[in-house]
C-alpha positions as CSV (number, residue, x, y, z in Angstrom):
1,X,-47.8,54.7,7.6
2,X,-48.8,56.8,10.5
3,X,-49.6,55.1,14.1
4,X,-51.9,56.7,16.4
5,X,-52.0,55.9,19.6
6,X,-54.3,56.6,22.2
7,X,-54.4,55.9,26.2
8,X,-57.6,53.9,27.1
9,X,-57.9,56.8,30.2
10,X,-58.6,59.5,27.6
11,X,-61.8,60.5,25.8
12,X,-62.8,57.2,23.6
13,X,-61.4,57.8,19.9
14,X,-64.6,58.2,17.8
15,X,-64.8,59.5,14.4
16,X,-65.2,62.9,13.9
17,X,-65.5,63.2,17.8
18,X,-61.6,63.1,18.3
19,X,-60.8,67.1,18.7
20,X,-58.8,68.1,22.0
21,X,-58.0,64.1,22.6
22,X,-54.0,64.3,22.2
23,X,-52.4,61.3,20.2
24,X,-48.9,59.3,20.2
25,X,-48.0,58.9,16.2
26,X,-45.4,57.3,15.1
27,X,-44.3,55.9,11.8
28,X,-44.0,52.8,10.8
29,X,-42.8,50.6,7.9
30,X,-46.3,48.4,6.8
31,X,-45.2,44.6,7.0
32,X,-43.7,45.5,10.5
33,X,-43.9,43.6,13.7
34,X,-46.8,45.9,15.2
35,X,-45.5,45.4,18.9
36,X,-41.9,46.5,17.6
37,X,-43.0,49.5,15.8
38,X,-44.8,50.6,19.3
39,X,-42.5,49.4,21.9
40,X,-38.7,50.1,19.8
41,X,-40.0,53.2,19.2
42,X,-39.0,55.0,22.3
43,X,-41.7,56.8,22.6
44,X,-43.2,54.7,24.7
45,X,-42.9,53.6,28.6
46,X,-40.5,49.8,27.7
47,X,-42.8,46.9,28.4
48,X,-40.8,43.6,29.3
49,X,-42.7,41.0,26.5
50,X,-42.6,37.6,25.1
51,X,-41.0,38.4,21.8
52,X,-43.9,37.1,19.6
53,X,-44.9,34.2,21.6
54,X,-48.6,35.5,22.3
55,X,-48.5,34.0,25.9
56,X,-47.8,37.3,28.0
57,X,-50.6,39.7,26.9
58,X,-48.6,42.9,27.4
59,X,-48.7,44.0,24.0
60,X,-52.4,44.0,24.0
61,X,-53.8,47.1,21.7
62,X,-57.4,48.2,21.0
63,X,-58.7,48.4,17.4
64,X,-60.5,51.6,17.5
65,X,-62.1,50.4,13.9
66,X,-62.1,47.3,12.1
67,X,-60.6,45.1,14.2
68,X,-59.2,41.9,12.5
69,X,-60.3,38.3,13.3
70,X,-59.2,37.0,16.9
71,X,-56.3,34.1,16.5
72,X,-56.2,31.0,18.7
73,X,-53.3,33.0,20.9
74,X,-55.8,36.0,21.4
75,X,-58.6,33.6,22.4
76,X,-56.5,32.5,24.9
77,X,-55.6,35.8,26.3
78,X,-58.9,38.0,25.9
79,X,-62.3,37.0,27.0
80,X,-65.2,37.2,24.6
81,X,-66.4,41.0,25.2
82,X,-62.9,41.5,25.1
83,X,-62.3,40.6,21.8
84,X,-65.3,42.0,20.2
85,X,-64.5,45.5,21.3
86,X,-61.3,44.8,19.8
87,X,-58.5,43.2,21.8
88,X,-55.8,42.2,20.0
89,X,-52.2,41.1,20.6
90,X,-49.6,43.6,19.0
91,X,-46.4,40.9,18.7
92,X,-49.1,38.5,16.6
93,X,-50.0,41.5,13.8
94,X,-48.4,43.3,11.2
95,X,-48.4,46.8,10.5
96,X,-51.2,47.3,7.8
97,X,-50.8,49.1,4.5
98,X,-52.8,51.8,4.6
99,X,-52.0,56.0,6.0
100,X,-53.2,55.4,9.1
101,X,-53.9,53.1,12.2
102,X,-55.9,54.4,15.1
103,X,-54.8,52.0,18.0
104,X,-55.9,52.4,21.9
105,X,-53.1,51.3,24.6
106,X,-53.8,50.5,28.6
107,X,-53.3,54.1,30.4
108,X,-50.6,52.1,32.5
109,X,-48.9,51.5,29.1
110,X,-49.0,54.6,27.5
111,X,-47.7,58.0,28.3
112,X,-49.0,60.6,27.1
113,X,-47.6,64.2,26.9
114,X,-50.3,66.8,27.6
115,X,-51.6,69.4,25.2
116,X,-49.2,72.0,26.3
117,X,-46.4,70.0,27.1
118,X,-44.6,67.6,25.1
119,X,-42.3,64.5,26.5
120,X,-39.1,63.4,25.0
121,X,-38.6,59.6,25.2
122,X,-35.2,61.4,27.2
123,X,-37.4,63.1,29.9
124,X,-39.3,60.1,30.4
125,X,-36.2,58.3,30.9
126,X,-35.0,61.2,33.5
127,X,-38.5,60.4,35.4
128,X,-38.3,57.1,35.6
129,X,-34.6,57.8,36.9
130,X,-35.8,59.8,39.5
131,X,-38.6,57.7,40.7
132,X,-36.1,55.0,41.8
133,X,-33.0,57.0,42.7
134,X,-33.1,56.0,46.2
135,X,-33.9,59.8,47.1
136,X,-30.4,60.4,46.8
137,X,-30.0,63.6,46.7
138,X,-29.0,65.1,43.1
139,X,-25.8,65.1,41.8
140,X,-25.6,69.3,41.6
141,X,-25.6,69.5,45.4
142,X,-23.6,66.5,46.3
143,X,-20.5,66.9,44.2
144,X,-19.9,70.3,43.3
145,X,-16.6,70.8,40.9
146,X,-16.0,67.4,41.3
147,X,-15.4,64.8,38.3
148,X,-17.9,61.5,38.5
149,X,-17.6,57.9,36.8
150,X,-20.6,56.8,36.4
151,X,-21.0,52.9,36.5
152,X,-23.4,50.9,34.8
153,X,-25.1,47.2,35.1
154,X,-26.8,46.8,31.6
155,X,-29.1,44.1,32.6
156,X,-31.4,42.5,29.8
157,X,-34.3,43.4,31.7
158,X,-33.0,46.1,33.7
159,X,-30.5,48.7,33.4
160,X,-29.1,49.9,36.7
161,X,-26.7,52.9,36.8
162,X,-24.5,54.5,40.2
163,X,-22.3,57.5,40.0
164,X,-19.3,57.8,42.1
165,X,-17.0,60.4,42.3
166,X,-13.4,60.4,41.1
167,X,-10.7,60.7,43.5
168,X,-9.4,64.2,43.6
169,X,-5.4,62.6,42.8
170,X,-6.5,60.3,40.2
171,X,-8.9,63.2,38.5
172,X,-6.3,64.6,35.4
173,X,-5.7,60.9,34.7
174,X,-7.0,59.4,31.4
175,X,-10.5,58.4,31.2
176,X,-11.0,59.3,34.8
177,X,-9.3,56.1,36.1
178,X,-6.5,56.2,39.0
179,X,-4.5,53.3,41.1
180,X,-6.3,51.1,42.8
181,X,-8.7,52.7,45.6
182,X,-11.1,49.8,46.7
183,X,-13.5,52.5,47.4
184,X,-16.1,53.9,45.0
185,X,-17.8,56.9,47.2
186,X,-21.3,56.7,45.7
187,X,-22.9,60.3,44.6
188,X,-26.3,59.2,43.2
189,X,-27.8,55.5,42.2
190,X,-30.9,54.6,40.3
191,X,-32.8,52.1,37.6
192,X,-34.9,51.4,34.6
193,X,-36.6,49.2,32.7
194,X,-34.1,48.4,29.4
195,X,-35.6,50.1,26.9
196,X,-35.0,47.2,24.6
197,X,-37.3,45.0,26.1
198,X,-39.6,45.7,23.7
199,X,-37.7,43.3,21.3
200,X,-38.5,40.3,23.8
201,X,-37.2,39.9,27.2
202,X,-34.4,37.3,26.5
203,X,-31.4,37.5,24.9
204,X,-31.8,35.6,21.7
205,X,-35.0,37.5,20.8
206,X,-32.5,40.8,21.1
207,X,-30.1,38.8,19.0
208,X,-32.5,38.0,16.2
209,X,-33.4,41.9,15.9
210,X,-29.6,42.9,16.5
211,X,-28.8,40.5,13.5
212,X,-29.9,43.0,11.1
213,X,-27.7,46.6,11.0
214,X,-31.0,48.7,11.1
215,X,-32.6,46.9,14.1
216,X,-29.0,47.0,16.1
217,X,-28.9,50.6,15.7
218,X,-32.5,51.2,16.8
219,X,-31.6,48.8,19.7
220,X,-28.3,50.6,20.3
221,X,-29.8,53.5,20.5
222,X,-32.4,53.2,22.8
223,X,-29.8,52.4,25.7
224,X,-27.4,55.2,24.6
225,X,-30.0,57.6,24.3
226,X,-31.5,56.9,28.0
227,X,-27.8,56.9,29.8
228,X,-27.4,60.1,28.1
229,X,-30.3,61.2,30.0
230,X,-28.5,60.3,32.9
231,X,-25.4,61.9,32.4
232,X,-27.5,65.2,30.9
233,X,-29.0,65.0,34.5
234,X,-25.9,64.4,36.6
235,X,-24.4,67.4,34.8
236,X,-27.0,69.6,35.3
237,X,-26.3,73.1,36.3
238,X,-23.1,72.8,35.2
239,X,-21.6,71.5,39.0
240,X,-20.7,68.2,37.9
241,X,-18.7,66.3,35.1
242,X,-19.4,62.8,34.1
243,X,-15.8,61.9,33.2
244,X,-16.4,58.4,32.0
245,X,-18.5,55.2,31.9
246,X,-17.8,51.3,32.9
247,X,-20.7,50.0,31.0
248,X,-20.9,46.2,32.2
249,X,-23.4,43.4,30.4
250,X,-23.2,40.5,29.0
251,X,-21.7,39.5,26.0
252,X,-25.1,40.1,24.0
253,X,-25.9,43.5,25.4
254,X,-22.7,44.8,25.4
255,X,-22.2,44.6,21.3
256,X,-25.6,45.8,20.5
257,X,-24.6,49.0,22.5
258,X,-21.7,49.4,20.9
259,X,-23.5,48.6,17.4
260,X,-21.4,46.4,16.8
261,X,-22.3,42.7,14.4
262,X,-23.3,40.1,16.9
263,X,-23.2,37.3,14.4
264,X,-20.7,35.7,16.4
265,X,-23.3,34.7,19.5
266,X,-26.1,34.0,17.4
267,X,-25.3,30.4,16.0
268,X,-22.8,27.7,16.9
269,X,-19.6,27.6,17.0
270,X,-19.8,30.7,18.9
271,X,-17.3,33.2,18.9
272,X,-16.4,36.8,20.4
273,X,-16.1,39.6,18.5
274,X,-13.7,41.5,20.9
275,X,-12.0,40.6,24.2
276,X,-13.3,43.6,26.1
277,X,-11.0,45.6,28.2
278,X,-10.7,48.6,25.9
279,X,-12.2,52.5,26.1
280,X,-14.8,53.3,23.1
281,X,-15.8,55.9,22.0
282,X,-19.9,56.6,21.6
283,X,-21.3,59.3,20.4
284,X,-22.7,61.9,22.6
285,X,-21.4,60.3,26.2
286,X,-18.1,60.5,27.8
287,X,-15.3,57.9,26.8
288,X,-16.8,54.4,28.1
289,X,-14.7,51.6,29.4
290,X,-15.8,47.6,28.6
291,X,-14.3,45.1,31.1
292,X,-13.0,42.0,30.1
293,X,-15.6,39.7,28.0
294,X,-14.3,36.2,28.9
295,X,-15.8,33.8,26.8
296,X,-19.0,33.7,24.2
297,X,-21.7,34.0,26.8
298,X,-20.1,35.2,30.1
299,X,-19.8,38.6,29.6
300,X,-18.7,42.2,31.3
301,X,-21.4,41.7,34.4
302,X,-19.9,38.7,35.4
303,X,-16.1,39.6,35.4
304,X,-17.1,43.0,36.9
305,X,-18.9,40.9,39.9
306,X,-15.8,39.0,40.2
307,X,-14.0,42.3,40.9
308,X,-16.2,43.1,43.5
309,X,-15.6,39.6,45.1
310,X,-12.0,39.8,44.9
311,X,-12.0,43.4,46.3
312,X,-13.8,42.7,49.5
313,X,-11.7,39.6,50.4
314,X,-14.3,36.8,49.3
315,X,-12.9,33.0,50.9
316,X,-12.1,30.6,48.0
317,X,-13.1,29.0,46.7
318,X,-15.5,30.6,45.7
319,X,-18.5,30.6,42.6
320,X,-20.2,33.9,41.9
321,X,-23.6,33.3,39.9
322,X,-25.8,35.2,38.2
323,X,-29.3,33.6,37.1
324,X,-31.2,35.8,35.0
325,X,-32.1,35.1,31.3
326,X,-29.0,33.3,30.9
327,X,-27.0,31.4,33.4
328,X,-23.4,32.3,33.9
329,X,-21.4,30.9,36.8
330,X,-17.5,31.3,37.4
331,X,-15.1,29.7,39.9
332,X,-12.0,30.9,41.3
333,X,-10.2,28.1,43.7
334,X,-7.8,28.6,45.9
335,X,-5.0,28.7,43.5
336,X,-6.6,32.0,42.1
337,X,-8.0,30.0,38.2
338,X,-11.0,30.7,37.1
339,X,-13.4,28.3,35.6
340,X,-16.5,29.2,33.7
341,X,-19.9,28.0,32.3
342,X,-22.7,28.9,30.8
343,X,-26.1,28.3,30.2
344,X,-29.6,29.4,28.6
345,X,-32.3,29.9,31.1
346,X,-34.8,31.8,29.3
347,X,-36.8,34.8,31.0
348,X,-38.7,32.9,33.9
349,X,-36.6,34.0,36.4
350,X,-37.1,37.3,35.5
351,X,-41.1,36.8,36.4
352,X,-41.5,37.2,32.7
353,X,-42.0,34.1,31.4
354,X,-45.1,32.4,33.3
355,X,-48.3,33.6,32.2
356,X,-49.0,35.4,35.8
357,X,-45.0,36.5,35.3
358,X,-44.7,39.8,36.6
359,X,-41.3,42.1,37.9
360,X,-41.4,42.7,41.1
361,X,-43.1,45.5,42.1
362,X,-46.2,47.1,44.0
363,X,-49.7,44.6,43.5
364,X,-47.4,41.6,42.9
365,X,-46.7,38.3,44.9
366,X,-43.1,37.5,46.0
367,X,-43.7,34.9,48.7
368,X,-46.1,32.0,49.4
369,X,-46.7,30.2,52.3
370,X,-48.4,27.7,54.1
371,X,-51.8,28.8,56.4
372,X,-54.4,26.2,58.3
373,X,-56.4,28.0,55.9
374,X,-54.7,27.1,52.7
375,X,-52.0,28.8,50.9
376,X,-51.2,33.1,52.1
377,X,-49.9,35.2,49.5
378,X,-47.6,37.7,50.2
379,X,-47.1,41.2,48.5
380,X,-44.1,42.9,47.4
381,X,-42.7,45.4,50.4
382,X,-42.0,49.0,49.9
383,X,-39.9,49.0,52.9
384,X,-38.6,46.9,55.6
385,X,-41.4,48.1,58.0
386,X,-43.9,46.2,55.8
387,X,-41.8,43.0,55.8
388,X,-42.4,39.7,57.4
389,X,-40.1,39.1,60.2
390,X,-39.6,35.7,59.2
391,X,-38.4,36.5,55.7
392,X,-34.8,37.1,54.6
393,X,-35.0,40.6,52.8
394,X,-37.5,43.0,52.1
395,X,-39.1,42.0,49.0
396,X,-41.2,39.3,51.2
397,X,-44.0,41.4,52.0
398,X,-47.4,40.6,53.8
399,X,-51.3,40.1,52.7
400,X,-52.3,42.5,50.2
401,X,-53.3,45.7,52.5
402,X,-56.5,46.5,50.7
403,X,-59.2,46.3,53.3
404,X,-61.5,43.8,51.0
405,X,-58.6,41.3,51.0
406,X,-58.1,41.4,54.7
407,X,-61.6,40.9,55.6
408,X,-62.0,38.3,53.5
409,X,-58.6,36.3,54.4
410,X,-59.8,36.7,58.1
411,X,-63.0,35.0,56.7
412,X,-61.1,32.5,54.8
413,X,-59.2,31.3,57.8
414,X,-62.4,31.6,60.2
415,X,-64.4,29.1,57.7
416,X,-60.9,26.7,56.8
417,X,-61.7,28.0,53.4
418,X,-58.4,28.2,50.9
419,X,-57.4,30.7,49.4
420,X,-58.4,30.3,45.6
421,X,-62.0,30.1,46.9
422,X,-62.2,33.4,48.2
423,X,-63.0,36.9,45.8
424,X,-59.8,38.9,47.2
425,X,-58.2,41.7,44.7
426,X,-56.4,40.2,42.2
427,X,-53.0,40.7,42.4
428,X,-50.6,42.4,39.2
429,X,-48.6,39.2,39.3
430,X,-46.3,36.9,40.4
431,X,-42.4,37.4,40.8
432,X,-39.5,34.8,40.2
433,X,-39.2,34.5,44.1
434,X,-42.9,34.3,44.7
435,X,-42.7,31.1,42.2
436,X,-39.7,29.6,43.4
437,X,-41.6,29.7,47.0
438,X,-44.7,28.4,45.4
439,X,-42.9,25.4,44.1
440,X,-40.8,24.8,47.6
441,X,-44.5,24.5,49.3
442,X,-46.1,22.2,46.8
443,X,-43.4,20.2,46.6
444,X,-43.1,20.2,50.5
445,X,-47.2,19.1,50.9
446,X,-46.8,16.7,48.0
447,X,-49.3,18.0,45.7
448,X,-46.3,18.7,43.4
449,X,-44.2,15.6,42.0
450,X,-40.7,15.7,41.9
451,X,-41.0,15.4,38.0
452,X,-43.4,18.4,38.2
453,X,-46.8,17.0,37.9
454,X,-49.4,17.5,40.2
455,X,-50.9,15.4,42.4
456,X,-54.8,15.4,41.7
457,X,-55.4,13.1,45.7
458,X,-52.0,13.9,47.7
459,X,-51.7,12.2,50.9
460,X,-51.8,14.9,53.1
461,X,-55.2,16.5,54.1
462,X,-53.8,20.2,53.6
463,X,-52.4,19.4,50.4
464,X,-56.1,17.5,49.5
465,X,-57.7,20.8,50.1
466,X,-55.1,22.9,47.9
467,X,-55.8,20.4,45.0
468,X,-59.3,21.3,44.9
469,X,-58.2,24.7,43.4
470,X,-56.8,22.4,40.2
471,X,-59.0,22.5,36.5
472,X,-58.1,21.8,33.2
473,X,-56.6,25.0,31.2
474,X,-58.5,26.8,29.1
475,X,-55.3,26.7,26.7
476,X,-52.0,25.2,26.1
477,X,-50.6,25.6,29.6
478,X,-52.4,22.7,30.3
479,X,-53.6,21.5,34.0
480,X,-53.6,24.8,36.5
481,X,-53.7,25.7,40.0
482,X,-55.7,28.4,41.4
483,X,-54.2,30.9,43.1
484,X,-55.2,33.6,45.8
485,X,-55.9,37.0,44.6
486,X,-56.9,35.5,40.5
487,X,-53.3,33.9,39.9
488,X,-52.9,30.6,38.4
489,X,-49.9,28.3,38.1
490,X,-50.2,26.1,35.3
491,X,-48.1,23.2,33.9
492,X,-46.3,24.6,31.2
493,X,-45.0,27.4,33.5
494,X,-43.5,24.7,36.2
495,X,-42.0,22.8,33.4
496,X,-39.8,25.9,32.1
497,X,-39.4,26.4,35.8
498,X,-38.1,22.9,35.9
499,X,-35.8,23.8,32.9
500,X,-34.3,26.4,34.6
501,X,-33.9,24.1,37.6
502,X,-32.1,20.9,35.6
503,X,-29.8,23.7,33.7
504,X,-28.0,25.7,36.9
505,X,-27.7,22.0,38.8
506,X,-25.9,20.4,35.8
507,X,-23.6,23.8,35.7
508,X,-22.5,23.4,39.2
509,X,-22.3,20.3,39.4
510,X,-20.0,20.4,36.2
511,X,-18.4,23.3,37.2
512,X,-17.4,21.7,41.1
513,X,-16.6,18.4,39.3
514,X,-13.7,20.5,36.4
515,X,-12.7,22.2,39.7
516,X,-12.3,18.5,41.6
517,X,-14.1,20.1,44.6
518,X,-16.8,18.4,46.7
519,X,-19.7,20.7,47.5
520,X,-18.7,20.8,51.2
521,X,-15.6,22.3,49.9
522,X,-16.8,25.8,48.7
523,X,-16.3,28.2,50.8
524,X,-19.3,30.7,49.8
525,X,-21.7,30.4,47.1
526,X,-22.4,34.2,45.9
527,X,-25.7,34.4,44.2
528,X,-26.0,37.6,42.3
529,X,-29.0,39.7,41.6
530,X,-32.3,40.4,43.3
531,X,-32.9,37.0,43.0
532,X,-30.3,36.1,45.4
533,X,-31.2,39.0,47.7
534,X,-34.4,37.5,48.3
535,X,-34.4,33.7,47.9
536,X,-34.6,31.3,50.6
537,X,-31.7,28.6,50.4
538,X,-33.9,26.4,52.1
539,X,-36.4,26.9,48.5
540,X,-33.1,25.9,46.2
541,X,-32.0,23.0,48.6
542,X,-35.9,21.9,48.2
543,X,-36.2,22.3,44.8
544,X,-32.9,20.6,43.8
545,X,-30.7,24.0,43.0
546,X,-28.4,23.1,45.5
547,X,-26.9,20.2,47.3
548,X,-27.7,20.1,50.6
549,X,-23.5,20.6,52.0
550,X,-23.8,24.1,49.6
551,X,-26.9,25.5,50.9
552,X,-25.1,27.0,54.5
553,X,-22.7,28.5,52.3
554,X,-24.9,30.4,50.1
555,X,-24.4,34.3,49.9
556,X,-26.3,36.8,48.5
557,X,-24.4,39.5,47.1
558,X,-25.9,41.9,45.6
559,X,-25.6,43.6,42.3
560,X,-22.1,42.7,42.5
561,X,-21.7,43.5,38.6
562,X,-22.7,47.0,39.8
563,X,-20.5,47.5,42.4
564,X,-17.8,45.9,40.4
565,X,-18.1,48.8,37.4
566,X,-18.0,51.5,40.1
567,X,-14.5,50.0,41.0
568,X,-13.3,49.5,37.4
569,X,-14.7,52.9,36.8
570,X,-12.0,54.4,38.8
571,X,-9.3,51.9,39.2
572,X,-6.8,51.1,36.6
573,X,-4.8,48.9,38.2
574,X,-7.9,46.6,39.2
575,X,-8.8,46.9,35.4
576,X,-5.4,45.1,34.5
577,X,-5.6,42.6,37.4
578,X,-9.4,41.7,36.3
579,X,-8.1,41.4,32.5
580,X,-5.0,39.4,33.5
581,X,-7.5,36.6,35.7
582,X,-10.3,36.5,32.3
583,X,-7.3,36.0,29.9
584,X,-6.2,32.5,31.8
585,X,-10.0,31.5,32.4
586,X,-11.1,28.0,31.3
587,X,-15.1,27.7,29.7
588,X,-16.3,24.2,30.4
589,X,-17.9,23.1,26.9
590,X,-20.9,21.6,28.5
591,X,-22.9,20.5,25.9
592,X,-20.0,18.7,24.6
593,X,-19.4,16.7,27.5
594,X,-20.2,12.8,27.6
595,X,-23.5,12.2,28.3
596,X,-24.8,15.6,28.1
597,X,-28.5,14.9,27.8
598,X,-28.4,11.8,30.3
599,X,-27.0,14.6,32.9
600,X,-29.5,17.1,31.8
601,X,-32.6,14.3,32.3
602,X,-32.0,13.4,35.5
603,X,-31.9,16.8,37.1
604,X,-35.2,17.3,35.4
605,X,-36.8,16.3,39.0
606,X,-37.4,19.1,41.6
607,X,-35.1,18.0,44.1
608,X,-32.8,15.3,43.0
């Protein structure tokens, strides 16, 4: 059947009143998840969603006719007019059988081509590269007849991709690869949204898609196609080659891109497929090196990071960690042996999972803090200028700039009203840093628990007038808090916050305990990701991610899986070292271990 698909900033569909208003169509198999058909089409800008869980509202579509009967989940998302003019959520319907669906999408979620121009899912991936390439400039007038490697950090939220050039000497070598350099001269950088978010935003929700060979190959080739775009754009004008790839992901990711089965990591006892370390050949890109996968869920990103650490002289021991969707940490001690774990986290700390979840980004809240007023929220920073001084990095941003929210915070703190009182724009969001910060300062006044509940008459008379901003939820989130700028936190989201918490303590606490190291013994702690960019470690001593002897010691390093591809991109040599370290690693069993679930219980407290 035939999808049409129009932007809500166009000309309103009407019958027979629908000439000149330019439609999306797209074909789709009736009986079909309706977000899926949309969003895996890649025709359309990738949204990150809940995979069918009806709690984000991304996937909302307009009924242009005939709108079915609102479920519970869309009651909870859409307000009344809402759902009479025909709100619904796409991940709870089916694709109808009938010819043809008339559907309208949120102009922010739908790109259009034009009436005399038509856009490739390819050239809207080239945009979106060029939007956040840094403003490095392009590849044609950097590198001219010179060979690149270009390096790549498959995220499952993000994809992040940096082209380096080859080292004249090690150019006529195989695959682009030489001796070992330590130096990966970068030629161009950017990012984008994986294109299989669509699917859901963790990792098991792309699992239970990849399981079938049809839905791995639409998967698989959603990421090859938009790297292609990449290379075709790095090549352009004929100045540059893209000699090879260092594609590194997890374990997950990297076998759905080489469409390859993945029924190995998607029930117990899990298994690998492949070791990694190996060239492949895809279709329509230069040859593409995987590093070394060393066990069922600690994949290519995290032995790439490691390379990076060992590169630049890291102290050990040492723990490199990467929190995203799934938890992976590994150890090397001072004996050079690497110890690994492993655990689920689920997509909160990609600011997906919360209902006021959000990527970081322009309109959203990374930071909370504490005001006479009540609590300030503070906005994502396009640059360090717009920073607060006070902050670590330059996501922490300050009061949303719009003139109607200054005026009235000023107002706010003349009257010693809070926050949540006050009408101030309401923000796109919150990020995972702006919630771990939320948490820290609730847990600091006492209006939050340590077991996560709140605190209807805390002790402290700040805290008494932040817990007038609490109601009862209008759904299954249960109790909330109100937020500046129209954010909310609710229960359900600090429990899987909570979660998150209990899961990464029992790891390292495991992992240090297999390693027979005391905390005070690590010499750094290298969080990956933006995450550990922009974190406080006084937020993950408070909430209980870290003991207290770790927090000095915790660095932030980057997209180390990043800079560790552009390495193995061009080094050889540091490809068979990296393989030789995987190949002796040791994965701690943790849910086997002797009382498991009495460790997992008692680090569900913030702080303990």
């Amino acid at each position: 059947m035939l999808l049409q698909l129009f932007s809500t900033a166009r000309t309103p569909f009407l019958s027979g009143e629908n000439a000149g208003v330019t439609a999306l169509e797209i074909e789709a198999t009736p009986g079909e998840s309706l977000s899926r058909a949309i969003w895996l089409s890649g025709l359309v800008p990738p949204l990150p969603l809940c995979s069918g869980l009806g709690c984000c509202g991304r996937c909302r579509v307009r009924f242009v006719a005939d709108a079915p009967a609102p479920l519970p989940a869309e009651s909870d998302i859409f307000s009344t007019v809402e759902l009479g003019e025909g709100w619904r959520l796409a991940c709870r319907r089916q694709v109808p059988d009938a010819a043809r669906l008339v559907l309208e999408l949120p102009a922010e979620n739908l790109a259009l081509p034009s009436d005399q121009e038509k856009t490739s899912s390819v050239d809207f991936m080239v945009d979106m590269r060029q939007a956040t390439a840094d403003n490095t400039p392009p590849a044609s007038s950097a590198v001219d007849g010179v060979s690149l490697a270009l390096a790549v950090d498959l995220g499952t939220t993000s994809v992040y991709w940096r082209a380096v050039a080859v080292p004249e000497a090690e150019d006529a070598r195989a695959g682009g690869a030489g001796t070992a350099t330590g130096v990966a001269t970068t030629v161009a950088q950017g990012s984008f949204l994986n294109p299989q978010a669509g699917a859901g935003a963790d990792v098991m929700s792309r699992l239970a898609v990849a399981m079938q060979p049809q839905g791995r190959m639409v998967l698989s080739e959603l990421v090859r196609r938009s790297l292609r775009s990449v290379v075709g754009s790095l090549e352009q004008g004929g100045t540059a080659r893209v000699a090879n790839l260092c594609v590194a992901a997890n374990t997950a990711m990297t076998d759905i891109f080489l469409d390859l089965p993945v029924d190995g990591l998607c029930a117990a006892p899990y298994r690998l497929g492949h070791q990694g370390h190996k060239n492949v050949d895809v279709p329509a890109l230069p040859p593409v090196y995987i590093p070394p996968l060393p066990a069922p869920f600690v994949g290519g990103d995290i032995s790439a990071g490691l390379a990076a650490l060992l590169a630049a002289g890291t102290p050990r021991p040492f723990v490199l960690a990467d929190l995203g969707t799934n938890g992976e940490l590994a150890l090397v001690d001072a004996a050079g042996r690497l110890l690994l774990a492993s655990v689920p986290l689920g997509p909160a700390l990609e600011g997906i999972g919360p209902q006021c979840g959000q990527l970081a980004g322009p309109g959203v809240i990374t930071d909370f803090s504490l005001a006479p007023a009540g609590l300030n929220a503070h906005f994502f920073a396009q640059s360090p200028e717009d920073a607060r001084p006070e902050n670590d990095g330059p996501e922490h941003g300050g009061q949303c700039p719009c003139p109607s929210c200054q005026a009235i915070s000023a107002r706010s703190l003349a009257n010693g009203r809070s926050g949540p009182e006050a009408e101030m724009h309401k923000a796109r969001g919150i990020s995972a840093t702006g919630y771990m910060s939320l948490l820290a300062v609730l847990l600091r006044t006492g209006l939050m628990r340590e077991d996560g509940g709140f605190e209807a008459a805390p002790a402290m008379p700040l805290a008494r007038r932040l817990a007038s901003g609490l109601e009862a939820g209008k759904d299954s989130g249960g109790m909330r808090l109100r937020l500046p700028h129209g954010m909310w936190l609710c229960a359900a989201d600090v429990e899987e916050l909570l979660k998150v918490k209990a899961a990464f303590a029992l790891a390292l606490e495991s992992l240090l305990a297999a390693a027979g190291l005391a905390p005070a013994e690590v010499a750094a702690l290298c969080l990956a990701g933006a995450l550990g960019e922009h974190v406080r470690a006084h937020d993950l001593q408070t909430l209980g991610f870290l003991p207290s002897a770790l927090a000095p010691r915790l660095r932030a390093v980057g997209n180390a899986s990043l800079e560790g591809a552009a390495l193995l991109a061009i080094d050889a040599q540091m490809r068979e070292n990296l393989a030789g370290l995987c190949a002796t690693s040791r994965l701690l069993p943790l849910v086997e271990e002797e009382n498991f679930h009495q460790t997992y219980l008692r680090h569900m407290r913030f702080g303990a």
